[in-house]
C-alpha positions in Angstrom: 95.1 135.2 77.6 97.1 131.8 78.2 99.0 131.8 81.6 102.5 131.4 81.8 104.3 129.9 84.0 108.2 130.5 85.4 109.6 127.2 86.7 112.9 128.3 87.5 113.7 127.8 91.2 114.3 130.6 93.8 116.8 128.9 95.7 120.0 127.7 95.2 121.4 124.1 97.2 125.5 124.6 97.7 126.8 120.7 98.2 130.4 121.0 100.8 132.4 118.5 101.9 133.9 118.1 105.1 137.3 118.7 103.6 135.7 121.8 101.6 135.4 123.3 104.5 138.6 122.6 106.5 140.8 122.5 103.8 139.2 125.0 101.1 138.8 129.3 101.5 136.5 128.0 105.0 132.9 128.9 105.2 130.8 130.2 101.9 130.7 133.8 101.6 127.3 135.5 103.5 124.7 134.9 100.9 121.2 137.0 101.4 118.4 134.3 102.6 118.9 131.1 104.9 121.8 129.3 105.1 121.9 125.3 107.0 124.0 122.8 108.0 123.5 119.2 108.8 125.5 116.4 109.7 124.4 113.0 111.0 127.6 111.5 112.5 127.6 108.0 113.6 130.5 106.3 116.0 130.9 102.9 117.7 129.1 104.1 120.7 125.9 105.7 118.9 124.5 108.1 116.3 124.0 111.6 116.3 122.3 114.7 114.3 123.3 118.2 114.3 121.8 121.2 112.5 123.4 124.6 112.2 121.5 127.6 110.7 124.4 130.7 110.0 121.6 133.0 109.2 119.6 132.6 111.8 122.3 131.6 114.7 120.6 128.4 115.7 122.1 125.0 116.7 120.4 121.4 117.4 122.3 118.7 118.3 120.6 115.3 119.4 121.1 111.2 119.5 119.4 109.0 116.9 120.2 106.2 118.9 122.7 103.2 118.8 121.3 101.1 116.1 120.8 103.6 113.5 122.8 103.7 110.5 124.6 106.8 108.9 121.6 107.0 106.2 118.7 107.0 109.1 120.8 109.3 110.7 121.4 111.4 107.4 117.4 111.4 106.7 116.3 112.5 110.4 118.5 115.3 110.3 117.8 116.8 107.0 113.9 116.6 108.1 114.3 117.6 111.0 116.3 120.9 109.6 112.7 121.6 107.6 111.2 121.1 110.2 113.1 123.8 111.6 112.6 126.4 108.4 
C-alpha cells in the first residue's frame, strides 16, 4: 500500500489592518479555535509589544526597549505570541 499524504493546512492566518478594524464591520466574527493579536508599536520615547488572545482572554503587554526598531519589535512579539500558544 503506498501512503498518502494530505498537505493541506489546518489553520487559517486572517491579515487586518489597523484601519480594518476601526473603520471596517470591527472585530472578525467568533471563529471555532484560537484567535491572536499582536502589535509591536514603537514611539519617540521607546518600543513596545502587545499580544491579545480573544479566545482565550489573555493580554501581554511589555517594552522592547528604546533602540529597537519597528521590525525587532514586530519579530519579538509575534514569537513571543508562540511562545504563548
Amino acid at each position: 500500500m503506498r501512503p498518502a499524504f494530505n498537505l493541506e493546512p489546518k489553520y487559517r492566518v486572517t491579515m487586518l489592518t489597523k484601519e480594518d478594524w476601526t473603520k471596517g464591520t470591527g472585530a472578525p466574527p467568533a471563529v471555532k479555535g484560537l484567535v491572536w493579536l499582536t502589535d509591536g508599536p514603537k514611539t519617540r520615547e521607546s518600543t513596545g509589544a502587545g499580544i491579545y488572545g480573544q479566545s482565550v482572554g489573555k493580554r501581554l503587554s511589555f517594552s522592547v526597549g528604546r533602540y529597537a526598531t519597528d521590525f525587532h519589535a514586530e519579530i519579538y512579539v509575534i514569537l513571543a505570541c508562540v511562545y504563548e500558544i
